[in-house]
N, CA, C and O atoms as a GROMACS GRO file, in nm:
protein
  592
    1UNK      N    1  -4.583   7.101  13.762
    1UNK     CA    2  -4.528   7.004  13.669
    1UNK      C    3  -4.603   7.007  13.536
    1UNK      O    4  -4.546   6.994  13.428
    2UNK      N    5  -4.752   7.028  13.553
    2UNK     CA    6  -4.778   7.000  13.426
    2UNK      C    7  -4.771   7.148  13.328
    2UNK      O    8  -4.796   7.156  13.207
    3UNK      N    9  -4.721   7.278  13.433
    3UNK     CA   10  -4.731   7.359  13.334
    3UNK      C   11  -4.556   7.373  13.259
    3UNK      O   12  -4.540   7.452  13.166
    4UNK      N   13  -4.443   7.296  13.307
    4UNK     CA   14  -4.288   7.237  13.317
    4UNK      C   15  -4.342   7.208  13.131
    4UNK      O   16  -4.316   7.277  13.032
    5UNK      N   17  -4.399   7.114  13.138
    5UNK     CA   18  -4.397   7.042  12.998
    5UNK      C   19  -4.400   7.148  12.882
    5UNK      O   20  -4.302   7.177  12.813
    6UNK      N   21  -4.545   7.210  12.870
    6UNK     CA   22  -4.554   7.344  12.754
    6UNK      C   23  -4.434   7.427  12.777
    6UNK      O   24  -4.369   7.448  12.675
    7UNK      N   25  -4.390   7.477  12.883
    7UNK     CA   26  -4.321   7.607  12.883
    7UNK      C   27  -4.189   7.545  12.845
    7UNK      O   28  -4.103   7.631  12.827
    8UNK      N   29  -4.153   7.439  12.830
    8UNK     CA   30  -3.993   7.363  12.775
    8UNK      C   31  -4.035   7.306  12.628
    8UNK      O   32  -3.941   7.282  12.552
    9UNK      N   33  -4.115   7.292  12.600
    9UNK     CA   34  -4.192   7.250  12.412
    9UNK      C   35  -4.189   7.441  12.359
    9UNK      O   36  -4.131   7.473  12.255
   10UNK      N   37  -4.233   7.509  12.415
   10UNK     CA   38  -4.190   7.667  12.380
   10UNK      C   39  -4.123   7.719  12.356
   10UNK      O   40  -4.134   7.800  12.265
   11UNK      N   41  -3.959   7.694  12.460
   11UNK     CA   42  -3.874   7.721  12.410
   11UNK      C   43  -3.767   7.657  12.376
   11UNK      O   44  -3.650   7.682  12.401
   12UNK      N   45  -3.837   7.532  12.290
   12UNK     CA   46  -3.770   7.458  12.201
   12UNK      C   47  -3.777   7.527  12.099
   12UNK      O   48  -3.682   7.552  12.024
   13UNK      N   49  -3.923   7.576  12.082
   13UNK     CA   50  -3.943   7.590  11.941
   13UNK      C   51  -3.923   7.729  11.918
   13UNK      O   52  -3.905   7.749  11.798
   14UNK      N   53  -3.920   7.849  11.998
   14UNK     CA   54  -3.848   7.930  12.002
   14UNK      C   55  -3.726   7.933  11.931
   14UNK      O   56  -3.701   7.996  11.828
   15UNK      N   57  -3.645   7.847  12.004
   15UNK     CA   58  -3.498   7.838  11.987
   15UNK      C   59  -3.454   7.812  11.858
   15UNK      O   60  -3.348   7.845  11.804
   16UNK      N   61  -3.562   7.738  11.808
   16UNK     CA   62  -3.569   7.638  11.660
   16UNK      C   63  -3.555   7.749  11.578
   16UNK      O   64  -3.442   7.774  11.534
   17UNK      N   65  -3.683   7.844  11.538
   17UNK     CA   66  -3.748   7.960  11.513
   17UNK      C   67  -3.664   8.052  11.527
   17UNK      O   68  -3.688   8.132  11.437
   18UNK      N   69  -3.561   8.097  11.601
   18UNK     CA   70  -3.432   8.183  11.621
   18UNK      C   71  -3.313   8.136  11.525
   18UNK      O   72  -3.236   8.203  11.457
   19UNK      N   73  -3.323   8.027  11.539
   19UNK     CA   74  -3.150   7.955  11.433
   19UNK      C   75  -3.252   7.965  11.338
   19UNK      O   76  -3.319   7.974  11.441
   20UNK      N   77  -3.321   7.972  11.257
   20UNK     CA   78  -3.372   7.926  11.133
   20UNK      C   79  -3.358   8.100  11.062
   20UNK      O   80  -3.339   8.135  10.946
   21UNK      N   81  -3.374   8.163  11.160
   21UNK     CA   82  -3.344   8.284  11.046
   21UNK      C   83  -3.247   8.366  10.992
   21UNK      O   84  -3.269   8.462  10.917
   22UNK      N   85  -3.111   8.316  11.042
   22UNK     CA   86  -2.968   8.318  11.029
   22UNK      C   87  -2.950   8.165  10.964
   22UNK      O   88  -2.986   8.058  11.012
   23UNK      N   89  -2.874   8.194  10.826
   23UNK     CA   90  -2.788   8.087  10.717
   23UNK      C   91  -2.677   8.058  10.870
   23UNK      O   92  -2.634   8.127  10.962
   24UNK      N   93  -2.668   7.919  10.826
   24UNK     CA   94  -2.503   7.876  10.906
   24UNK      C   95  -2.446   7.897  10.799
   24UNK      O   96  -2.480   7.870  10.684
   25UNK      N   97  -2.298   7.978  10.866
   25UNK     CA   98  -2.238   8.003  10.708
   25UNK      C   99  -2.086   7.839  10.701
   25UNK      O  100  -2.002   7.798  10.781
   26UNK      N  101  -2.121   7.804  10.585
   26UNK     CA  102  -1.987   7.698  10.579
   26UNK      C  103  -1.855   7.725  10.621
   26UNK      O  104  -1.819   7.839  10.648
   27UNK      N  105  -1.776   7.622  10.629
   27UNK     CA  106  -1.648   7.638  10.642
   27UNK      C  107  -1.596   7.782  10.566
   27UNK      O  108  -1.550   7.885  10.614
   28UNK      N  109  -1.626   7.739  10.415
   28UNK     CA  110  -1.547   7.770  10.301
   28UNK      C  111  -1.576   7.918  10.272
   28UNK      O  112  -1.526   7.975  10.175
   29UNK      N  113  -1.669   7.987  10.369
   29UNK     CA  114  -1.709   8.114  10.344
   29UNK      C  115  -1.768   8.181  10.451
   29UNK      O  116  -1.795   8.127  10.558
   30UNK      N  117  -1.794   8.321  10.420
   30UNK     CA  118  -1.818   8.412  10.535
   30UNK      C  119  -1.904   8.503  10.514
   30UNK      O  120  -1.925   8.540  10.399
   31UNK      N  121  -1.953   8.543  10.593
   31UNK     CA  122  -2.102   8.637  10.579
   31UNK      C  123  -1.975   8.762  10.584
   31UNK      O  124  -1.869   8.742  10.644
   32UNK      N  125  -2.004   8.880  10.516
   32UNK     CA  126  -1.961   9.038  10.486
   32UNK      C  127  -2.112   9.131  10.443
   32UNK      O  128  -2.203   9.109  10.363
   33UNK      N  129  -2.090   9.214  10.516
   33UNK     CA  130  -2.209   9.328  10.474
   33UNK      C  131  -2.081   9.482  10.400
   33UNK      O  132  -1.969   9.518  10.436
   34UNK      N  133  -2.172   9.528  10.295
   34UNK     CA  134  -2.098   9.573  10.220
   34UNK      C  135  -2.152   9.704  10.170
   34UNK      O  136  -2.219   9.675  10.071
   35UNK      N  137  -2.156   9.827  10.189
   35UNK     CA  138  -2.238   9.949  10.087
   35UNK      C  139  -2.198   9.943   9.941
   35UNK      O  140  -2.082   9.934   9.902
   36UNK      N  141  -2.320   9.948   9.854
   36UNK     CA  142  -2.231   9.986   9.741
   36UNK      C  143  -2.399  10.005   9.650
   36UNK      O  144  -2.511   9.987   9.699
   37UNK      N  145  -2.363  10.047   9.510
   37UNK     CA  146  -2.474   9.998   9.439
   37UNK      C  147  -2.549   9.913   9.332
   37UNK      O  148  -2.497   9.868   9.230
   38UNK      N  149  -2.672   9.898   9.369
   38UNK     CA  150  -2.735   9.760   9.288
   38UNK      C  151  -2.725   9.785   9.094
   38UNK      O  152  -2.678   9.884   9.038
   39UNK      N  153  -2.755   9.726   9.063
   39UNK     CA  154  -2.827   9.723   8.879
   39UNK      C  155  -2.808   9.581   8.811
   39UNK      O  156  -2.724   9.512   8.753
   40UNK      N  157  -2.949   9.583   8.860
   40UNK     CA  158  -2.981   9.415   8.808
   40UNK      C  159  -2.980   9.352   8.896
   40UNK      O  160  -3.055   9.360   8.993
   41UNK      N  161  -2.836   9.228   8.866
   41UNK     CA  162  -2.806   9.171   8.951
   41UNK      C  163  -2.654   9.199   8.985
   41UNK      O  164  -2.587   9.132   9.063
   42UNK      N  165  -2.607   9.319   8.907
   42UNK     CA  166  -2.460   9.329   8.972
   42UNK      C  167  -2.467   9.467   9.087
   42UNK      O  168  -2.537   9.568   9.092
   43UNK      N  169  -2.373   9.420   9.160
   43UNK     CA  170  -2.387   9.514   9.262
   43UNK      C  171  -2.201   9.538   9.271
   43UNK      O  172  -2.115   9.451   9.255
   44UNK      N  173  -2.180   9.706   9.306
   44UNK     CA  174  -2.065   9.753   9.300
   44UNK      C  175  -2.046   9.826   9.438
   44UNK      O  176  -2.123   9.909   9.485
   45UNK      N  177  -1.916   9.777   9.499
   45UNK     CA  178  -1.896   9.884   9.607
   45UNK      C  179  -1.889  10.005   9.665
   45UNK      O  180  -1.773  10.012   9.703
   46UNK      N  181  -1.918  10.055   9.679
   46UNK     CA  182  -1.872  10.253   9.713
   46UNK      C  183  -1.824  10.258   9.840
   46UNK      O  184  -1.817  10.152   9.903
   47UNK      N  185  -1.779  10.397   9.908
   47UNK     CA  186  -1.759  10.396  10.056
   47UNK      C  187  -1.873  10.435  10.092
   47UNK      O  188  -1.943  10.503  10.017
   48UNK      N  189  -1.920  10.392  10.242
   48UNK     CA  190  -1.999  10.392  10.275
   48UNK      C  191  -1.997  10.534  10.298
   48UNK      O  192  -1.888  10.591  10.306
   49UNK      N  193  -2.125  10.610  10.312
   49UNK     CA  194  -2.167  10.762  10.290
   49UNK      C  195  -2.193  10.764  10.486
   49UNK      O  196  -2.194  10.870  10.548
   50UNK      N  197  -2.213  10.606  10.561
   50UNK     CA  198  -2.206  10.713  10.698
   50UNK      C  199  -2.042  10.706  10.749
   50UNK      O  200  -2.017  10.715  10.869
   51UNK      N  201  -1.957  10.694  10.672
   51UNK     CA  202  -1.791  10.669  10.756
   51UNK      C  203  -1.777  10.556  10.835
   51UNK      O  204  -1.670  10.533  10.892
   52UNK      N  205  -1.875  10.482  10.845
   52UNK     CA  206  -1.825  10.378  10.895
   52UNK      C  207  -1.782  10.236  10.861
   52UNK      O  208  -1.865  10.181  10.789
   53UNK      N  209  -1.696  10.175  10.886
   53UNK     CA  210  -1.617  10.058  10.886
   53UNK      C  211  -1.668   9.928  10.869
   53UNK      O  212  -1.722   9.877  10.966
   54UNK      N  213  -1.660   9.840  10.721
   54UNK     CA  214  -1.774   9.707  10.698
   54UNK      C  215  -1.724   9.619  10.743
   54UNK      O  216  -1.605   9.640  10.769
   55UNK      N  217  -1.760   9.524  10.766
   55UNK     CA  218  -1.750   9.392  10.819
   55UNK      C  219  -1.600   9.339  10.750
   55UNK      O  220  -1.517   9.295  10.830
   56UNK      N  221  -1.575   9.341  10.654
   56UNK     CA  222  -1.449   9.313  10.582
   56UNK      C  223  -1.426   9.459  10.500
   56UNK      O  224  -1.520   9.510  10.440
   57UNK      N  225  -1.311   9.512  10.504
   57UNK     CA  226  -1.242   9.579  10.396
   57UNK      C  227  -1.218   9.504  10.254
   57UNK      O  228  -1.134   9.419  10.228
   58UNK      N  229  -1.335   9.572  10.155
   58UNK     CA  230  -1.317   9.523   9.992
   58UNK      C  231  -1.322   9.669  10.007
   58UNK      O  232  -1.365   9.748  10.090
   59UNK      N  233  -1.232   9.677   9.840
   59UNK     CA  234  -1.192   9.786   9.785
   59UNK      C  235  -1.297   9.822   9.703
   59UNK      O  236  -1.346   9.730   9.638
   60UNK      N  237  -1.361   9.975   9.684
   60UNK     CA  238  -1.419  10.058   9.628
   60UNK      C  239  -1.428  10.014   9.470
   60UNK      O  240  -1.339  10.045   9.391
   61UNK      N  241  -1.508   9.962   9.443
   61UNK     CA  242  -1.503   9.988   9.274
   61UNK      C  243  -1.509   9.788   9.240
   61UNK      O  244  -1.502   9.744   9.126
   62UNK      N  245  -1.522   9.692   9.369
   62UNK     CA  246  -1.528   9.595   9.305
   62UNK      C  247  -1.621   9.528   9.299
   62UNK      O  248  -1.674   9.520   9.410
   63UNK      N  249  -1.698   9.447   9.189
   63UNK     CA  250  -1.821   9.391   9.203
   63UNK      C  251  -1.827   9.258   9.216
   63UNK      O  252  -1.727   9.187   9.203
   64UNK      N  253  -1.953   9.210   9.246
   64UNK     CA  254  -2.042   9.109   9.295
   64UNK      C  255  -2.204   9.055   9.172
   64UNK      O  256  -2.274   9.120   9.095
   65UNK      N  257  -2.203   8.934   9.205
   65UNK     CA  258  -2.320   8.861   9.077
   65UNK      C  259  -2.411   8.896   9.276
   65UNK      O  260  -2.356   8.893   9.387
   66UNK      N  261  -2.531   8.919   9.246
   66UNK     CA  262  -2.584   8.891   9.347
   66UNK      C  263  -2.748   8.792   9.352
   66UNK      O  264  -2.853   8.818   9.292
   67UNK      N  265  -2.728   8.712   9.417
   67UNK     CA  266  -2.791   8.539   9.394
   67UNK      C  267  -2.854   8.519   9.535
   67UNK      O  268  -2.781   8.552   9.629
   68UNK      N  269  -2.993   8.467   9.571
   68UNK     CA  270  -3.054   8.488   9.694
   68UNK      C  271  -3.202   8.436   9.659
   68UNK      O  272  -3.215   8.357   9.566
   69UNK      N  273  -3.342   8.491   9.748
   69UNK     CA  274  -3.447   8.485   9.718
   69UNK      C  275  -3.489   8.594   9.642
   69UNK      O  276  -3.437   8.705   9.653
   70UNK      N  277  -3.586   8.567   9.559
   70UNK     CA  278  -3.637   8.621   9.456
   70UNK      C  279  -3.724   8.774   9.477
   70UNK      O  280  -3.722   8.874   9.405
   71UNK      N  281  -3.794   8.750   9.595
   71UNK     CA  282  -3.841   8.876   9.643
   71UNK      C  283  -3.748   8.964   9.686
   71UNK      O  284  -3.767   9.084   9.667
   72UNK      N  285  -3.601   8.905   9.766
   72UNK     CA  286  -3.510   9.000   9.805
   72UNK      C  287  -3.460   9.064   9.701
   72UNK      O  288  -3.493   9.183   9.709
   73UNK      N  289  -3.414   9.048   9.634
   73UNK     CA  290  -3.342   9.086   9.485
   73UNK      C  291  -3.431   9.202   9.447
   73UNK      O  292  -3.397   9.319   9.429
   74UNK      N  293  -3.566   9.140   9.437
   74UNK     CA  294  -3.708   9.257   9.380
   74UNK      C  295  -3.689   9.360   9.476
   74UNK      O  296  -3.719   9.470   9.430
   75UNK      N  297  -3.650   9.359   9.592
   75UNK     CA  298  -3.685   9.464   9.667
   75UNK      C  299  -3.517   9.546   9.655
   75UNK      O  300  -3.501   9.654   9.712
   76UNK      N  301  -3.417   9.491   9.588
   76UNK     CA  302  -3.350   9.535   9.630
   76UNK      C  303  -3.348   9.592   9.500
   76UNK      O  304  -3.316   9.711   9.500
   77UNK      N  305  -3.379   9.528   9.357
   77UNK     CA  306  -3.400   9.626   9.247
   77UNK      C  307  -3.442   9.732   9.239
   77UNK      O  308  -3.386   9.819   9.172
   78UNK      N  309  -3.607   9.759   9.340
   78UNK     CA  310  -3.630   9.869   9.338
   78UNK      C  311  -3.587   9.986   9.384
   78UNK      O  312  -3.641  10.097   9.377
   79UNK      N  313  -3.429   9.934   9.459
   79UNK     CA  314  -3.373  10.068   9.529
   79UNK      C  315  -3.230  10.097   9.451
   79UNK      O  316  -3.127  10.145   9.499
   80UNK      N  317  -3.265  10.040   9.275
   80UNK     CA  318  -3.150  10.101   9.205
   80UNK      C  319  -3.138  10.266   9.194
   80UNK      O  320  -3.227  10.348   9.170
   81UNK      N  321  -2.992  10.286   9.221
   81UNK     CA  322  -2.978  10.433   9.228
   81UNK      C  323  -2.933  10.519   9.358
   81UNK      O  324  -2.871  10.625   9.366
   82UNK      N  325  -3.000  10.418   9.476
   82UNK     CA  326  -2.947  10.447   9.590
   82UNK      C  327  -2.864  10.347   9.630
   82UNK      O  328  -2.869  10.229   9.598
   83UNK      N  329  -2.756  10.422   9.731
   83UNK     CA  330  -2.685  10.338   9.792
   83UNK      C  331  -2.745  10.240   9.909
   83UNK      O  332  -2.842  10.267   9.980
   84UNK      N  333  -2.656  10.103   9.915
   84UNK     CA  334  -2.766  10.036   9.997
   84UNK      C  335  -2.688   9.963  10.063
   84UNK      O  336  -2.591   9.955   9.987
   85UNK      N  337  -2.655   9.883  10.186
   85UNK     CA  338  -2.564   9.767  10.230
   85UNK      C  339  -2.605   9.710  10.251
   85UNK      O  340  -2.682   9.717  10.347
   86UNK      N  341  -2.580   9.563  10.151
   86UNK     CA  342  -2.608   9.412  10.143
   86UNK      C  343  -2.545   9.352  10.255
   86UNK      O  344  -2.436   9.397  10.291
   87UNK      N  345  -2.612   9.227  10.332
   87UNK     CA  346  -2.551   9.146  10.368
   87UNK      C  347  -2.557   8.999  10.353
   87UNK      O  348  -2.669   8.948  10.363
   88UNK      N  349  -2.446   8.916  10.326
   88UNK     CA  350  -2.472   8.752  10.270
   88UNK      C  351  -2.362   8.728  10.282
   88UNK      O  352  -2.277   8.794  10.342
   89UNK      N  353  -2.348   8.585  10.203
   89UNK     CA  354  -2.206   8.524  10.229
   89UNK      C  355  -2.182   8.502  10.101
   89UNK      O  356  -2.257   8.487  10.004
   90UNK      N  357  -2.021   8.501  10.118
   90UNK     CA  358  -1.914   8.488  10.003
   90UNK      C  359  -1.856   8.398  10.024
   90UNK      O  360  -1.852   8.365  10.142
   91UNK      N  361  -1.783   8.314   9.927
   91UNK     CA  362  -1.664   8.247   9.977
   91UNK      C  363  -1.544   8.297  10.009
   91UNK      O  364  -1.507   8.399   9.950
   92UNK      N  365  -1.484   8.253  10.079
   92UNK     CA  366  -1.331   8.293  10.161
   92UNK      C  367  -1.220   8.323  10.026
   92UNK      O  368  -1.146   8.421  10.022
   93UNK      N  369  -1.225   8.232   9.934
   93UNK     CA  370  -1.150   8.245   9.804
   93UNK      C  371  -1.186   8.338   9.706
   93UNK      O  372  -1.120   8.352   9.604
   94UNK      N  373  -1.316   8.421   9.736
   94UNK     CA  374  -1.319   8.530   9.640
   94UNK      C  375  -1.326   8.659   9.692
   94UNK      O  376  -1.346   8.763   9.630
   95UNK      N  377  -1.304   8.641   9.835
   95UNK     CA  378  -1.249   8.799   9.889
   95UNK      C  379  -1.086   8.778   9.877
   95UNK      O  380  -1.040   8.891   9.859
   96UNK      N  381  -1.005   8.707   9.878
   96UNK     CA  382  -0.912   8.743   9.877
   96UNK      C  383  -0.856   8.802   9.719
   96UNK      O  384  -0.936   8.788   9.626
   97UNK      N  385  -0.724   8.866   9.688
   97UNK     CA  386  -0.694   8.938   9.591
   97UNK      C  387  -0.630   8.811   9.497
   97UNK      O  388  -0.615   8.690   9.513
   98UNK      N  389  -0.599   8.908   9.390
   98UNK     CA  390  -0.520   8.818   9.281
   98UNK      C  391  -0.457   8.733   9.301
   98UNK      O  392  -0.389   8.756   9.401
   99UNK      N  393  -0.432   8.612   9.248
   99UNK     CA  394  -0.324   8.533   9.311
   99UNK      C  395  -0.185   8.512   9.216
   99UNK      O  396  -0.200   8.556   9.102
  100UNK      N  397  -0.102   8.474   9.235
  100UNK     CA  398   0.011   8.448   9.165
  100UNK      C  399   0.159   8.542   9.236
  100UNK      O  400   0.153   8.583   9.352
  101UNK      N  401   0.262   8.564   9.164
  101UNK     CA  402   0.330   8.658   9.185
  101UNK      C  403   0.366   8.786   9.107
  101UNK      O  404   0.391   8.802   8.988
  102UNK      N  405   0.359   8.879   9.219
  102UNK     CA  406   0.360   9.033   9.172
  102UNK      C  407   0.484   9.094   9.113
  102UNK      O  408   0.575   9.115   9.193
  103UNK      N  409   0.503   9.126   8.989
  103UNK     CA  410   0.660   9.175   8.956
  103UNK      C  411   0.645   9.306   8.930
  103UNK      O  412   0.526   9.333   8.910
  104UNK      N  413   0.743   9.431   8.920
  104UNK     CA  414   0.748   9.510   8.851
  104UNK      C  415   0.637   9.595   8.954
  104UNK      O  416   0.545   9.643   8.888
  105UNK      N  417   0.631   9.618   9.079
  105UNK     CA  418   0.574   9.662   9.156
  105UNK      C  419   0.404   9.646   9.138
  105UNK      O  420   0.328   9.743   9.144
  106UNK      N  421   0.373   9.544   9.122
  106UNK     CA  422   0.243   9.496   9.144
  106UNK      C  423   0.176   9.511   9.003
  106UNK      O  424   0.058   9.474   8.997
  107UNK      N  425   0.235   9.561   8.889
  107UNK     CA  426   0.130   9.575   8.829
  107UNK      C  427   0.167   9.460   8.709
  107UNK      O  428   0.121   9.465   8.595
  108UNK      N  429   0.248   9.368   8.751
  108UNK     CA  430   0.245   9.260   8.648
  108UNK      C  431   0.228   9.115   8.736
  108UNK      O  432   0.307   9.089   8.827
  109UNK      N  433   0.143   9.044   8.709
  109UNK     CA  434   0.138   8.891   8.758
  109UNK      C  435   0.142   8.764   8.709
  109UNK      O  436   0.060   8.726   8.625
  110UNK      N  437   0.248   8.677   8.762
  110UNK     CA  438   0.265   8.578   8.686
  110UNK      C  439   0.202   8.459   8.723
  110UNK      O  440   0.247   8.437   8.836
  111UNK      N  441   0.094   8.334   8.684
  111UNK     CA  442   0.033   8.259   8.756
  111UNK      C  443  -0.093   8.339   8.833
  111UNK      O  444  -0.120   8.458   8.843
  112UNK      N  445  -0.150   8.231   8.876
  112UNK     CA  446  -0.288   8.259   8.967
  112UNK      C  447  -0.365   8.313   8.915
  112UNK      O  448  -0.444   8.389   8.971
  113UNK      N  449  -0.363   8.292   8.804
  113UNK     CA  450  -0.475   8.332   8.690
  113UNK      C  451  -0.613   8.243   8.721
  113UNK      O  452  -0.611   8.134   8.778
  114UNK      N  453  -0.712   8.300   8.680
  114UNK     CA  454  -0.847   8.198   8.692
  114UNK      C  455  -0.816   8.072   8.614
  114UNK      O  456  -0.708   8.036   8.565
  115UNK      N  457  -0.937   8.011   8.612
  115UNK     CA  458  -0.912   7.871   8.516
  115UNK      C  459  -0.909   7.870   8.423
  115UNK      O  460  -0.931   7.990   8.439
  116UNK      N  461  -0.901   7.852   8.286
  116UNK     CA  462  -0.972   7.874   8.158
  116UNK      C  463  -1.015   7.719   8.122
  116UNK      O  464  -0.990   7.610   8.174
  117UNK      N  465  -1.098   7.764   7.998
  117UNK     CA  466  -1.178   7.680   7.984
  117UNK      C  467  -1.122   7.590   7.888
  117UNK      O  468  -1.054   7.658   7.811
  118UNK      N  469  -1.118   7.413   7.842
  118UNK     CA  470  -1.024   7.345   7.759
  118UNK      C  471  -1.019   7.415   7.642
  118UNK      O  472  -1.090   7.510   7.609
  119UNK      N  473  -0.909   7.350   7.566
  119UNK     CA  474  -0.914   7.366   7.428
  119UNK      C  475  -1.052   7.256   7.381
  119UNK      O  476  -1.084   7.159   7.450
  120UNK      N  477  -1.108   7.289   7.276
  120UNK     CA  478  -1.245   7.215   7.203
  120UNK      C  479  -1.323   7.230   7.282
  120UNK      O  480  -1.350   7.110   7.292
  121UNK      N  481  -1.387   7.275   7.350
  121UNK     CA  482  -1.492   7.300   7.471
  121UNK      C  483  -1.612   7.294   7.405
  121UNK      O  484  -1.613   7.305   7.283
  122UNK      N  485  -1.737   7.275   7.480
  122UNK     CA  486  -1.800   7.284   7.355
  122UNK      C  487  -1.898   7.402   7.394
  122UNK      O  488  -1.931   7.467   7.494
  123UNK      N  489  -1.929   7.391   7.256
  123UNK     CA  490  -1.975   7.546   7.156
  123UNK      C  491  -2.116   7.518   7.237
  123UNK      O  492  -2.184   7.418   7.260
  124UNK      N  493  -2.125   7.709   7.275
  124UNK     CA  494  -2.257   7.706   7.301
  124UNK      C  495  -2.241   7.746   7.480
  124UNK      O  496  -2.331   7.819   7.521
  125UNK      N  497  -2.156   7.712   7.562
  125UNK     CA  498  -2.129   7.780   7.698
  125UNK      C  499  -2.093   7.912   7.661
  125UNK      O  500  -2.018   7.956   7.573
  126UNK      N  501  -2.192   7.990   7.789
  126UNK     CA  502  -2.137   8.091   7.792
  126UNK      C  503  -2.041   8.110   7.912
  126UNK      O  504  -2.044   8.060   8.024
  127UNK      N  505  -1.951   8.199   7.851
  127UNK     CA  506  -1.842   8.276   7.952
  127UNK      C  507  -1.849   8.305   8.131
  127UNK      O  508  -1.914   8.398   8.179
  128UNK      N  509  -1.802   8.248   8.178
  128UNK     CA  510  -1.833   8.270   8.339
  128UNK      C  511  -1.800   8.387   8.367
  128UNK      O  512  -1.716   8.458   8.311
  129UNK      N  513  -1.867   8.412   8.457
  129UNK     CA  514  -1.842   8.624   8.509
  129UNK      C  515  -1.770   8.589   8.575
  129UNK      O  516  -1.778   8.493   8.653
  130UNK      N  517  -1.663   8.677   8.554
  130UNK     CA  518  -1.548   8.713   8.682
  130UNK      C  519  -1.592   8.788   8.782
  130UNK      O  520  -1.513   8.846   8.856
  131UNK      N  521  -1.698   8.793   8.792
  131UNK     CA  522  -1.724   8.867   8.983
  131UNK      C  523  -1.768   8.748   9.045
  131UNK      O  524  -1.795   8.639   8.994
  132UNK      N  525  -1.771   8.796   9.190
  132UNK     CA  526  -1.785   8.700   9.272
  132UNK      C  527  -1.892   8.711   9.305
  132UNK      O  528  -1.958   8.814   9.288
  133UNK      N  529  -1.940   8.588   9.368
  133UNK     CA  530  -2.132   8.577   9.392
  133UNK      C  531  -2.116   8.562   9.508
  133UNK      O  532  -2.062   8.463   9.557
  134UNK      N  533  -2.160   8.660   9.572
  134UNK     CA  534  -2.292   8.716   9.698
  134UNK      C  535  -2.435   8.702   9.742
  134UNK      O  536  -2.521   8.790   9.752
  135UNK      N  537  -2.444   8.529   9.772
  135UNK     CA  538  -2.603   8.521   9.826
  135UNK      C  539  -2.621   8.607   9.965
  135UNK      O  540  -2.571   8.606  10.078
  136UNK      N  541  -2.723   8.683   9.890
  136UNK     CA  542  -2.762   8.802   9.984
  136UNK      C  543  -2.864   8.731  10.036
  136UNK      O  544  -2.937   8.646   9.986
  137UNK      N  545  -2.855   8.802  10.209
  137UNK     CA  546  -2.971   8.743  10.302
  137UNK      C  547  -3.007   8.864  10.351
  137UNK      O  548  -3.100   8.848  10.430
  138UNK      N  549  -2.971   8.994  10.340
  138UNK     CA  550  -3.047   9.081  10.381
  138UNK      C  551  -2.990   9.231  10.355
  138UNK      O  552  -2.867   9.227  10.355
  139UNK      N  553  -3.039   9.360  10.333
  139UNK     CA  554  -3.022   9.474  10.312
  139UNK      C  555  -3.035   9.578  10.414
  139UNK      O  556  -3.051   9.544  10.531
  140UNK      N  557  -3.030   9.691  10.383
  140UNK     CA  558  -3.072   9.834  10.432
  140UNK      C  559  -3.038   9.943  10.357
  140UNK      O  560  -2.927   9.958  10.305
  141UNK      N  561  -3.113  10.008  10.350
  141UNK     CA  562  -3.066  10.185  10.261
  141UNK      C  563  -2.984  10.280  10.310
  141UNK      O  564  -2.984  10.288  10.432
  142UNK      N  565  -2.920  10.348  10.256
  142UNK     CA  566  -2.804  10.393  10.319
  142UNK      C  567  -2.842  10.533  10.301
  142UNK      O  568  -2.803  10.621  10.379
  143UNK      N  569  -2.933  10.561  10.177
  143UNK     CA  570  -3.009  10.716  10.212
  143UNK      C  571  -2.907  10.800  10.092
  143UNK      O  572  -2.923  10.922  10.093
  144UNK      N  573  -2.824  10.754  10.009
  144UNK     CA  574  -2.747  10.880   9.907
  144UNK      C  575  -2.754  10.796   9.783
  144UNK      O  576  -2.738  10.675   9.771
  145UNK      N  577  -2.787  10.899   9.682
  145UNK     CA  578  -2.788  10.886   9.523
  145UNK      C  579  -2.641  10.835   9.539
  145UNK      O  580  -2.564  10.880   9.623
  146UNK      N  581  -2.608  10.726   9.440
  146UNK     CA  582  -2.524  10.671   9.361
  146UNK      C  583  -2.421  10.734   9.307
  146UNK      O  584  -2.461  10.830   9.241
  147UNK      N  585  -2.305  10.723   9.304
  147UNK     CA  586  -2.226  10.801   9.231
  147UNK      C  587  -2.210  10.763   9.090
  147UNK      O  588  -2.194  10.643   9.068
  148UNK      N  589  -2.213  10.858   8.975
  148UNK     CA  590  -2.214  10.800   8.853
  148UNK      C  591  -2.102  10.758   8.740
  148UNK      O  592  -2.139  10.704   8.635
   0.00000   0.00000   0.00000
């Protein structure tokens, strides 16, 4: 009995210590791991160089603001040039595609435009990036120079 007590306070805190190093991801969004490459803080997709299949299908060529801890970012700066696959969460509303309706075989859309900003706004905001932000919680190297 008295050794019952420690060995159930252990793997409490175990358990604690296990959820704490995985984000719960919200309703409103979803963890995706993604190959592509870094610069800065924007990061761009490529296909992945081993053939295999990401967590979500995003299309080749689209980017991401990427937002996280400060050392991760540093470490992930230093692997500008190589390909690398991020993983974090996005929101559900910025993986999906354009919105509105498609005429003229997709390449005209009417509606579902982003927001814009009022008329008289005031002076001095800057412009919001149209990529979508990716708090990254973790990486790996994928081992191939960048395509240029």
């Amino acid at each position: 009995m008295k050794y019952a007590l420690p060995a159930l306070i252990l793997a409490a805190v175990v358990g604690v210590s296990a959820q704490e190093t995985e984000k719960k991801v919200p309703k409103d969004s979803t963890r995706i791991s993604i190959p592509g490459c870094s610069r800065g803080s924007a990061f761009v997709v490529t296909a992945s160089p081993e053939a295999e299949r990401t967590s979500t299908e995003i299309a080749t060529g689209r980017r991401f603001r990427l937002t996280g801890q400060k050392s991760l970012l540093n470490e992930i700066k230093a692997h500008e040039g190589t390909i690398i696959e991020v993983t974090g969460i996005i929101k559900k509303s910025d993986l999906s595609g354009p919105g509105g309706i498609s005429l003229g075989g997709g390449r005209v859309r009417i509606g579902g435009g982003p927001p814009q900003s009022p008329v008289g706004g005031v002076v001095g905001n800057a412009p919001q990036s149209g990529n979508a932000i990716l708090d990254v919680e973790g990486w790996r190297p994928l081992g191939e120079s960048c395509p240029h």
